[in-house]
DRENDO-1510 file (C-alpha; in Angstrom, 1 decimal, always signed):
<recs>
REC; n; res; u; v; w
REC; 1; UNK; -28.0; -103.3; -133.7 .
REC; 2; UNK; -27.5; -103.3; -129.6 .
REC; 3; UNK; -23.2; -102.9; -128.8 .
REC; 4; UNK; -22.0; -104.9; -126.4 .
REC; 5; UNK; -21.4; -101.4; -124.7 .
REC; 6; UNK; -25.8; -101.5; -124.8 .
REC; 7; UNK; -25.7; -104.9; -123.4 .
REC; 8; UNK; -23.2; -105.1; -120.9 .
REC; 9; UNK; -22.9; -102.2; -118.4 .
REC; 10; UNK; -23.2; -101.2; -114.9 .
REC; 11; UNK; -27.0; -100.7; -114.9 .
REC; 12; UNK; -27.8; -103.9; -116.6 .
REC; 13; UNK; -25.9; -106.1; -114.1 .
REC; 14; UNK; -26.6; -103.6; -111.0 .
REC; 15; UNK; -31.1; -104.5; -112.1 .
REC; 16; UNK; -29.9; -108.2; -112.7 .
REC; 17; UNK; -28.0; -109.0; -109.6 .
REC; 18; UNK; -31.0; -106.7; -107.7 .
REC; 19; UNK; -33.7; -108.8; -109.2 .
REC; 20; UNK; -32.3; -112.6; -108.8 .
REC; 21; UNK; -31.4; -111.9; -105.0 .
REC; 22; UNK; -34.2; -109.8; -103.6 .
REC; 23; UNK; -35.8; -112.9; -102.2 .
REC; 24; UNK; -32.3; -114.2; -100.7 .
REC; 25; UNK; -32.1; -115.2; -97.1 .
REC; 26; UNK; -29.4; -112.6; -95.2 .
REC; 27; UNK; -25.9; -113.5; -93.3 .
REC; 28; UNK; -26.6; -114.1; -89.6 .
REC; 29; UNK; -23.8; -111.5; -89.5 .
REC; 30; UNK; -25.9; -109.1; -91.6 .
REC; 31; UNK; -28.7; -109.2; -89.8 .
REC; 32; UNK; -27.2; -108.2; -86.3 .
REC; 33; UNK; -25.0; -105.6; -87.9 .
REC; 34; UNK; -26.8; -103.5; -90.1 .
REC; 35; UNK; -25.5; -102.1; -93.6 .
REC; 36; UNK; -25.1; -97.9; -93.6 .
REC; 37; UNK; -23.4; -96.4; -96.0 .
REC; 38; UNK; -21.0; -93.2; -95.5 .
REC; 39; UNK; -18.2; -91.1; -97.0 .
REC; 40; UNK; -14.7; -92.8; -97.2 .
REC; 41; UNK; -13.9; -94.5; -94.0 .
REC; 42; UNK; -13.8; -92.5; -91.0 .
REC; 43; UNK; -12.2; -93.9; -88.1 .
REC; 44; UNK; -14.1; -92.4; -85.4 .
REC; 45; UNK; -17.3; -94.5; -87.2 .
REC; 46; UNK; -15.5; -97.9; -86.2 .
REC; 47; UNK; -16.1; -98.6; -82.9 .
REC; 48; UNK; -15.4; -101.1; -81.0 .
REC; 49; UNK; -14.9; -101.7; -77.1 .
REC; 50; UNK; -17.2; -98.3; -74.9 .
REC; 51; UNK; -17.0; -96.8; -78.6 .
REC; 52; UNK; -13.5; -96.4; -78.6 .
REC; 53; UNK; -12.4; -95.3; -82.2 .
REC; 54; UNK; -10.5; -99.1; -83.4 .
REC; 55; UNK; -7.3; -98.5; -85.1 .
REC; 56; UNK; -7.1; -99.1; -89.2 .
REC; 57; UNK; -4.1; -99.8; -90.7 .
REC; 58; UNK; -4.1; -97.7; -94.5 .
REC; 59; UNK; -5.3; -100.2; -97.4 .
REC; 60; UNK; -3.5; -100.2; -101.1 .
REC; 61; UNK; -6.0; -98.4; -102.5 .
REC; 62; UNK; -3.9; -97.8; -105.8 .
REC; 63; UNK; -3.4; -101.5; -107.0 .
REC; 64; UNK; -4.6; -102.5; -110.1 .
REC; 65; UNK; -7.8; -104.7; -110.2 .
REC; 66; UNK; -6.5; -107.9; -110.2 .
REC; 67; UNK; -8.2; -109.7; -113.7 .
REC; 68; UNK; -10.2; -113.0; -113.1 .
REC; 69; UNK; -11.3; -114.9; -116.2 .
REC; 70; UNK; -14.7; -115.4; -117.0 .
REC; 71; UNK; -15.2; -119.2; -117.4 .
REC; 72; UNK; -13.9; -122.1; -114.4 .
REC; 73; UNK; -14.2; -119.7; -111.2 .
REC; 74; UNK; -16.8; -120.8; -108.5 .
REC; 75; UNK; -16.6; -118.4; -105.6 .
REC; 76; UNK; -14.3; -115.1; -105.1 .
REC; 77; UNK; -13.0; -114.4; -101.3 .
REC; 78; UNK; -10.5; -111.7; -101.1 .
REC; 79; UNK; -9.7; -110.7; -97.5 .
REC; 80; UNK; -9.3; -106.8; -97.4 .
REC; 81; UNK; -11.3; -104.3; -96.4 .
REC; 82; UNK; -10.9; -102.7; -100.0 .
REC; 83; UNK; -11.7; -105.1; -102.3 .
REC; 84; UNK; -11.7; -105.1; -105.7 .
REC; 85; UNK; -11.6; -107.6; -108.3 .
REC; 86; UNK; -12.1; -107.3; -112.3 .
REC; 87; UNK; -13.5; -109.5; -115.2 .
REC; 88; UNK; -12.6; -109.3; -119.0 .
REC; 89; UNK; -15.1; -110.8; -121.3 .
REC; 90; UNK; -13.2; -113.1; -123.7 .
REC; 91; UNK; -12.5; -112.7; -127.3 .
REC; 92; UNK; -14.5; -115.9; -128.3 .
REC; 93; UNK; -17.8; -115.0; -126.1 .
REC; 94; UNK; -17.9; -111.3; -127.3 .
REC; 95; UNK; -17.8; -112.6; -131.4 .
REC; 96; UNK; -20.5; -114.7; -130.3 .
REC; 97; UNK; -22.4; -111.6; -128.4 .
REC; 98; UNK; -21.7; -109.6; -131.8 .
REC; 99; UNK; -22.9; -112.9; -134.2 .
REC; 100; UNK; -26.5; -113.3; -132.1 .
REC; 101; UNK; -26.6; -109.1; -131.8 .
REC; 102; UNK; -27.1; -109.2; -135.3 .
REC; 103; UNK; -29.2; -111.8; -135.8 .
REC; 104; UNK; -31.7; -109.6; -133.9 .
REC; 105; UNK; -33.0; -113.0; -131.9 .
REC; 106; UNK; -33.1; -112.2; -128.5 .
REC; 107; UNK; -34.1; -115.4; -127.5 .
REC; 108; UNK; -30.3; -116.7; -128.0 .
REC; 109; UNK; -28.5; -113.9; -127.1 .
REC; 110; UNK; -30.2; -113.0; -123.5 .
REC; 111; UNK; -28.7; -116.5; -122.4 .
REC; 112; UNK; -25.2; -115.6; -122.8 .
REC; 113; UNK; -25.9; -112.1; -121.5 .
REC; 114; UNK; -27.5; -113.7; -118.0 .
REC; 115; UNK; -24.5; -115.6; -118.2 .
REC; 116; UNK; -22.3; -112.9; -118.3 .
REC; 117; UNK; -24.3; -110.8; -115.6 .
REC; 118; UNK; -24.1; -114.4; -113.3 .
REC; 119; UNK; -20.4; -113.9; -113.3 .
REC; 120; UNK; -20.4; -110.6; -111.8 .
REC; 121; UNK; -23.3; -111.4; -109.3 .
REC; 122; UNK; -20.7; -114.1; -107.8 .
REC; 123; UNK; -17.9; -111.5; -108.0 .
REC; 124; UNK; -20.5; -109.0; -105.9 .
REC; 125; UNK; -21.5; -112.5; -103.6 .
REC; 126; UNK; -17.6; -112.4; -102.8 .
REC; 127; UNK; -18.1; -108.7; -101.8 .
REC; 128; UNK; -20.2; -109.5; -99.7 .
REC; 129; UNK; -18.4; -113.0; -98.6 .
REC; 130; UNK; -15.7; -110.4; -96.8 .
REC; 131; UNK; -18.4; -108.4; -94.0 .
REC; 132; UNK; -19.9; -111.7; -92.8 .
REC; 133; UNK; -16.2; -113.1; -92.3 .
REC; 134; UNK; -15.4; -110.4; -90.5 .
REC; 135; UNK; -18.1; -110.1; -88.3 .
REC; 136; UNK; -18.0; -114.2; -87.6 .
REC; 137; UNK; -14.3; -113.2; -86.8 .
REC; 138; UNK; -15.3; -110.4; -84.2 .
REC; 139; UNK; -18.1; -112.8; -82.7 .
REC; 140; UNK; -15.4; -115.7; -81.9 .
REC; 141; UNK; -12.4; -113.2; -81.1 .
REC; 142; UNK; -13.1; -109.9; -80.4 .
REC; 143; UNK; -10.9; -109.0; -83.2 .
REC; 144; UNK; -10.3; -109.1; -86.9 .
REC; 145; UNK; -7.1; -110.5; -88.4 .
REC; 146; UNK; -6.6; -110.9; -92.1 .
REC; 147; UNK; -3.7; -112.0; -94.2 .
REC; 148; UNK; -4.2; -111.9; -98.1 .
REC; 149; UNK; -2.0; -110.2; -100.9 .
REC; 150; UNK; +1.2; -109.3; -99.7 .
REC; 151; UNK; -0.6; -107.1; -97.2 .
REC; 152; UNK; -2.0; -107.6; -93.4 .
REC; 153; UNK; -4.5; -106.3; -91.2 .
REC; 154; UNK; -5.2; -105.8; -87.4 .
REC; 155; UNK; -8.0; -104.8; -86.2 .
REC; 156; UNK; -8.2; -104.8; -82.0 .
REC; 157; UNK; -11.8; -103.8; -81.2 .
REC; 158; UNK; -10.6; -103.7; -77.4 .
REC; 159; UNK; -13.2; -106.9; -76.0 .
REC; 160; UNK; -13.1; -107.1; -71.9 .
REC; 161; UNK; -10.8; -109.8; -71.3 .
REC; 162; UNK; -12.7; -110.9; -68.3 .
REC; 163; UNK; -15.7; -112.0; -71.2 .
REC; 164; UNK; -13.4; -114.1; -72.7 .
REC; 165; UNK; -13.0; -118.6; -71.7 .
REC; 166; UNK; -11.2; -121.2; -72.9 .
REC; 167; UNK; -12.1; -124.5; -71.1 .
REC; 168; UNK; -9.7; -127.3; -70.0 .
REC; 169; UNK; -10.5; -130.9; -69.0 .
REC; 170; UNK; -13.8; -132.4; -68.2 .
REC; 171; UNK; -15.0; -128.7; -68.7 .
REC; 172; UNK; -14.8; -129.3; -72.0 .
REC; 173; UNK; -18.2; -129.5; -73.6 .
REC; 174; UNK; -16.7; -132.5; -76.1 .
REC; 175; UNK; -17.1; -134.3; -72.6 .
REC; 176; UNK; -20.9; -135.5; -71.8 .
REC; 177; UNK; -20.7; -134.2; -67.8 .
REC; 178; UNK; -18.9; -131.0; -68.8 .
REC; 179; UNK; -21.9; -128.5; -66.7 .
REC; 180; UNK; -22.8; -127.3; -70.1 .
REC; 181; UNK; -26.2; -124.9; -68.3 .
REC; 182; UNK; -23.9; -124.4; -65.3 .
REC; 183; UNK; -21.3; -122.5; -67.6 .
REC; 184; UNK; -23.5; -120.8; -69.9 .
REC; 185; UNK; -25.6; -119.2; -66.5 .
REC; 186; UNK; -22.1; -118.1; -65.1 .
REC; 187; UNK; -21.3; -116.5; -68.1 .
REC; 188; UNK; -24.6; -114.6; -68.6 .
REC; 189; UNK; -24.4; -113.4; -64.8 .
REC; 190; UNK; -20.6; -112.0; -65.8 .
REC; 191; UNK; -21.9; -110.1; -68.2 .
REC; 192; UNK; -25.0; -108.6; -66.8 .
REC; 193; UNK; -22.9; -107.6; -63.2 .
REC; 194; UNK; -20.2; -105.9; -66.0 .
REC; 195; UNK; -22.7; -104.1; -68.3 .
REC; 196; UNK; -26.7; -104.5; -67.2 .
REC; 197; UNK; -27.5; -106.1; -70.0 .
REC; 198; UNK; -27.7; -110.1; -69.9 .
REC; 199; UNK; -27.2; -111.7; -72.9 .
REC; 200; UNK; -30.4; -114.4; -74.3 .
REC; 201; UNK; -28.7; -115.9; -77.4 .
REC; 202; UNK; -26.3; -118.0; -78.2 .
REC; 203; UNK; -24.2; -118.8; -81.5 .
REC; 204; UNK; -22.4; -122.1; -82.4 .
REC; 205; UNK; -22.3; -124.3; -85.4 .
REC; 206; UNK; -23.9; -128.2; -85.5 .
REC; 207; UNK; -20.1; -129.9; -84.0 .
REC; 208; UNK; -20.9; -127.3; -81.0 .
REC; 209; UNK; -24.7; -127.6; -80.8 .
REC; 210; UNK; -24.2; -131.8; -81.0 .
REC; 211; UNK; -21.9; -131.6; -77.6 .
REC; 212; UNK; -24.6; -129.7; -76.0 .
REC; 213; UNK; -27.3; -132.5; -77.4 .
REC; 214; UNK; -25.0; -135.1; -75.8 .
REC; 215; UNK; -24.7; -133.4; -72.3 .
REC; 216; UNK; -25.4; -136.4; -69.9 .
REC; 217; UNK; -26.8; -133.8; -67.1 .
REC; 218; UNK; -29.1; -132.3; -69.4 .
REC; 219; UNK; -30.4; -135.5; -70.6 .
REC; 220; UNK; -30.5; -136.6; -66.9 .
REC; 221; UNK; -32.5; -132.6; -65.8 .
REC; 222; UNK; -34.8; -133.7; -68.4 .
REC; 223; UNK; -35.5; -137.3; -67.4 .
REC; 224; UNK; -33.9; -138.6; -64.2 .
REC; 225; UNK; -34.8; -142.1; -64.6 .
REC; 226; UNK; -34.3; -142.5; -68.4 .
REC; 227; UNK; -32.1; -139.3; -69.6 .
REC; 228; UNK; -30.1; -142.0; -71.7 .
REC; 229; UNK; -32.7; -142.8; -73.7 .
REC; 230; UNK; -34.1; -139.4; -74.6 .
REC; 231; UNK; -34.4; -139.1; -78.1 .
REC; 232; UNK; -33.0; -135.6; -78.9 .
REC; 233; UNK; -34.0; -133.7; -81.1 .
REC; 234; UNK; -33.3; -129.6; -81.8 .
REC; 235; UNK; -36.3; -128.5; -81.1 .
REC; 236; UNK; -36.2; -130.4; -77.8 .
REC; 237; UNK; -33.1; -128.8; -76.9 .
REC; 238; UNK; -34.0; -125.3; -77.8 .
REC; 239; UNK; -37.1; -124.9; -75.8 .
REC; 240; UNK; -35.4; -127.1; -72.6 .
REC; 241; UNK; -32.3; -124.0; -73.0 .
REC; 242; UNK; -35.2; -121.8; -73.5 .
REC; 243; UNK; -37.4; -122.5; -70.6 .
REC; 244; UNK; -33.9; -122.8; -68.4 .
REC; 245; UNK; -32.0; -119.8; -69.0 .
REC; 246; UNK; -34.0; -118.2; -71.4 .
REC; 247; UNK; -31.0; -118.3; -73.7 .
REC; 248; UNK; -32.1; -119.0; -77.6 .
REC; 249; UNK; -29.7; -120.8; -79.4 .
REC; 250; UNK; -28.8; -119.8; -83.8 .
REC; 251; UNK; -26.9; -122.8; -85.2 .
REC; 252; UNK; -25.1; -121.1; -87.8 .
REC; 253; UNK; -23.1; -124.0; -89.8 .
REC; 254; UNK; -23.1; -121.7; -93.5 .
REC; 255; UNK; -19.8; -121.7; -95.2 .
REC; 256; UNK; -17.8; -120.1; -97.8 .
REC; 257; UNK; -15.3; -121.0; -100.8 .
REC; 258; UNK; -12.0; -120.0; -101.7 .
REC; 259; UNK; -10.5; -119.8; -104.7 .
REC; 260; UNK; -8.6; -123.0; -104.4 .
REC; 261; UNK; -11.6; -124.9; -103.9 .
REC; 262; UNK; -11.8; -125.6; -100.3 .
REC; 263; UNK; -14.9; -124.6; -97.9 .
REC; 264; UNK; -14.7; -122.5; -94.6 .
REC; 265; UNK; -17.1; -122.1; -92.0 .
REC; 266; UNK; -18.0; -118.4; -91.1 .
REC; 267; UNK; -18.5; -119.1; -87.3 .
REC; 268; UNK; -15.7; -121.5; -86.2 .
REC; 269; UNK; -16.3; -125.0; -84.7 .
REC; 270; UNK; -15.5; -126.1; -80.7 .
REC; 271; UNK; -16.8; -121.8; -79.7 .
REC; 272; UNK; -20.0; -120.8; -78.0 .
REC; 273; UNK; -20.7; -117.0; -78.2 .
REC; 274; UNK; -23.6; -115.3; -75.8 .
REC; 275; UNK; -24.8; -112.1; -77.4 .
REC; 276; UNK; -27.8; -109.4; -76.2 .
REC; 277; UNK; -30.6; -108.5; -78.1 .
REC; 278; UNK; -31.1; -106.2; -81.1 .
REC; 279; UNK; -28.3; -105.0; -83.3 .
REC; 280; UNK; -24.9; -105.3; -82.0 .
REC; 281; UNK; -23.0; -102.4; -84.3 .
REC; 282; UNK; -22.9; -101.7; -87.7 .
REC; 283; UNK; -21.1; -102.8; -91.0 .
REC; 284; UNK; -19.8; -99.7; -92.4 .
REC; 285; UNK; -19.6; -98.9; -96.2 .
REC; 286; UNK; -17.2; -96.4; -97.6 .
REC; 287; UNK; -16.9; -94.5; -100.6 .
REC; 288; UNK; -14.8; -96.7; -103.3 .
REC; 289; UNK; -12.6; -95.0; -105.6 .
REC; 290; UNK; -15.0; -96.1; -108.6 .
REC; 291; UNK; -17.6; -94.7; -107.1 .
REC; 292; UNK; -16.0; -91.3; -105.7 .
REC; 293; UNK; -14.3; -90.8; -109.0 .
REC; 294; UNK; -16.2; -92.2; -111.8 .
REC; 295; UNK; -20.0; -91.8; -111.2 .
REC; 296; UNK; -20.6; -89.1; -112.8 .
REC; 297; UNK; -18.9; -87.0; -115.5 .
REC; 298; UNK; -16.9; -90.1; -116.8 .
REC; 299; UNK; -18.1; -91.4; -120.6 .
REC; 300; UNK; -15.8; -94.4; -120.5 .
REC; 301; UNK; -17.1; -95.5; -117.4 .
REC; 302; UNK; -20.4; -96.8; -116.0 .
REC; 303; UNK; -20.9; -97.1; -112.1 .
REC; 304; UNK; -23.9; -98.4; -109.9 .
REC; 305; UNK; -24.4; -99.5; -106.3 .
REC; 306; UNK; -25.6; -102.5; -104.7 .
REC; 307; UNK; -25.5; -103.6; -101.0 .
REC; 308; UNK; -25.7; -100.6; -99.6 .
REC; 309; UNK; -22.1; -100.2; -101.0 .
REC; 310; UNK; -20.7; -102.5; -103.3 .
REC; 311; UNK; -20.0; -100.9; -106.4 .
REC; 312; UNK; -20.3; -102.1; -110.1 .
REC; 313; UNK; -18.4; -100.8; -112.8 .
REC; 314; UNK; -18.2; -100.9; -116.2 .
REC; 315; UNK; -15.3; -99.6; -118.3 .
REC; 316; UNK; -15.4; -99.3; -122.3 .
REC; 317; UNK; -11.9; -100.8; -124.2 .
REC; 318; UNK; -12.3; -99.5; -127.5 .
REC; 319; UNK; -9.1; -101.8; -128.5 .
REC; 320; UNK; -9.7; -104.5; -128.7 .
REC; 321; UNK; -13.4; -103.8; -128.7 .
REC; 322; UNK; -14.2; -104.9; -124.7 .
REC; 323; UNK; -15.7; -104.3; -121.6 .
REC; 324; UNK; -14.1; -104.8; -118.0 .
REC; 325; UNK; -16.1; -104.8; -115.1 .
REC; 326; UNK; -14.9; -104.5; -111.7 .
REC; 327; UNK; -16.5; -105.0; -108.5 .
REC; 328; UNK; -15.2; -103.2; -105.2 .
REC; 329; UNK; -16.1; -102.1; -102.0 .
REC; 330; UNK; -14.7; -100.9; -98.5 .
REC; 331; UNK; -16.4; -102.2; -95.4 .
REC; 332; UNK; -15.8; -102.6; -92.1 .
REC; 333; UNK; -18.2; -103.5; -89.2 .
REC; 334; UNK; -18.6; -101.7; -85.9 .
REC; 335; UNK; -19.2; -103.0; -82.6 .
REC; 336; UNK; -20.5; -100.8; -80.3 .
REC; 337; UNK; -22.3; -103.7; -78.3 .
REC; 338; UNK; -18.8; -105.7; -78.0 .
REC; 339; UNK; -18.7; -105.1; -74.1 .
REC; 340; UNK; -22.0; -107.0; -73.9 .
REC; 341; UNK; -21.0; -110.4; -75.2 .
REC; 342; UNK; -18.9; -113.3; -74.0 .
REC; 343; UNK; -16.9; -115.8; -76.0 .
REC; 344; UNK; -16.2; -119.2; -75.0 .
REC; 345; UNK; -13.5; -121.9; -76.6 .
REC; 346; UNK; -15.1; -124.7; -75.3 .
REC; 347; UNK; -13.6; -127.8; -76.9 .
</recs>
């Protein structure tokens, strides 16, 4: 008869997790800074402003996993770059693992193990929750600032001032003869004269993006006689920005939870960021304590690696009879490109 040791390890979950998101559409964020993966977390590999080592304050790397029951949770969010959170299975699900274990019926027990195993995948979606945050941080500041357990982080990746806008007035893009093209050429121009390199895509969420769909002078460049009654539509928009300044436009409007139940946008509202092509840096993985320490040569413990670096770990209670597994990972982006982009508060 199969122990919930044989059903409920680090393997198990790591294939699981592996199998039900292979098919999952990427973070923006992750596709324009790339997962890599090296030991512990080296600051000369976070770079920020002409590849300027960025300035890490330390993490507390020995704090016990904070425990999260199973059953009632939604999404996890935990803003450090060392994260790590735990889950116990409870007394009442592992007597029924046991019951259907020996009732050799796999039938009804593989339910309650996927549920198990969906449990942990959202505790590994939080890990991976904490990158994209970051990175939508960087792309509307230049910076990442993060408050969360008693403990606080600044990260100054060093962004050119001179890249940087907020808007006052009618220049606001909230109002409809704000020069929405006018502003967006000037900025490109600012950062091609400072680098080489002009930047030919923008990022904004759907409050942004409906400003710019609103923009009296671009209905009017469109349709001098009639620009009011233009029926807009995105793809309308995107190919007249296209074919004008050769800019292409991602309106990124995903979101995350917290634990209290309220959602968050990853990119904020009322900002426009310009940004070249290709990758734009990296999002660094580093070597967790689990993984450093308990992958090999450890019988109580289980450890496997998802994400590039998100580690899964499973750890054997023999009283009472249990199994904790924790999920933890260090990451950090770079931003080697960060001279290249400009950032805009317009509203």
């Amino acid at each position: 008869m199969p122990t919930i040791f044989d059903l409920v390890n680090a393997k198990n979950i790591a294939t699981y997790y592996d199998t039900n998101t292979s098919n999952a559409i990427p973070y923006l964020g992750a596709t324009l800074f790339p997962a890599k993966k090296q030991l512990g977390l080296d600051l000369k590999w976070i770079k920020g402003s002409k590849g300027l080592p960025v300035a890490l304050l330390p993490s507390a790397f020995d704090a016990k996993a904070t425990l999260r029951d199973r059953i009632g949770f939604k999404k996890v969010e935990t803003e450090m770059p060392f994260f790590r959170e735990a889950m116990r299975i409870g007394e009442k699900d592992r007597q029924e693992l046991n019951r259907l274990a020996a009732s050799d019926n796999e039938s009804y027990l593989m339910p309650l193990i996927n549920n198990i195993y969906d449990d942990v995948s959202a505790l590994v979606g939080g890990a991976m929750v904490n990158p994209e945050r970051m990175i939508m941080q960087l792309l509307s500041t230049g910076k990442i600032s993060i408050v969360a357990n008693r403990l606080n982080y600044d990260y100054d990746y060093m962004m050119p001032a001179t890249h940087k806008v907020t808007l006052t007035g009618t220049d606001k893009w909230s109002d409809p003869t704000a020069d929405i093209v006018g502003d967006i050429k000037t900025w490109q121009d600012t950062v091609e004269d400072d680098t080489g390199v002009r930047p030919l895509n923008g990022i904004c969420t759907r409050k942004t993006w409906n400003y710019i769909l609103s923009n009296t002078a671009i209905r009017l460049d469109m349709n001098p006689l009639g620009g009011q009654n233009i029926i807009m539509t995105d793809a309308l928009m995107k190919q007249y920005l296209q074919n004008k300044l050769g800019v292409s436009i991602a309106v990124y409007n995903k979101k995350f939870a917290l634990q209290d139940g309220s959602s968050n946008l990853f990119y904020p509202d009322d900002y426009f960021t310009l940004i070249p092509e290709g990758s734009l840096g990296n999002t660094y993985y580093g070597t967790t304590p689990e993984e450093s320490d308990l992958m090999s040569g450890s019988t109580a413990a289980d450890v496997s690696i998802v994400n590039t670096g998100v580690a899964i770990t499973t750890i054997k209670e023999p009283h009472p009879v249990n199994v904790e597994t924790i999920v933890s990972a260090i990451t950090l982006p770079s931003f080697e490109r960060i001279d290249q982009i400009y950032i805009s508060k317009i509203n």
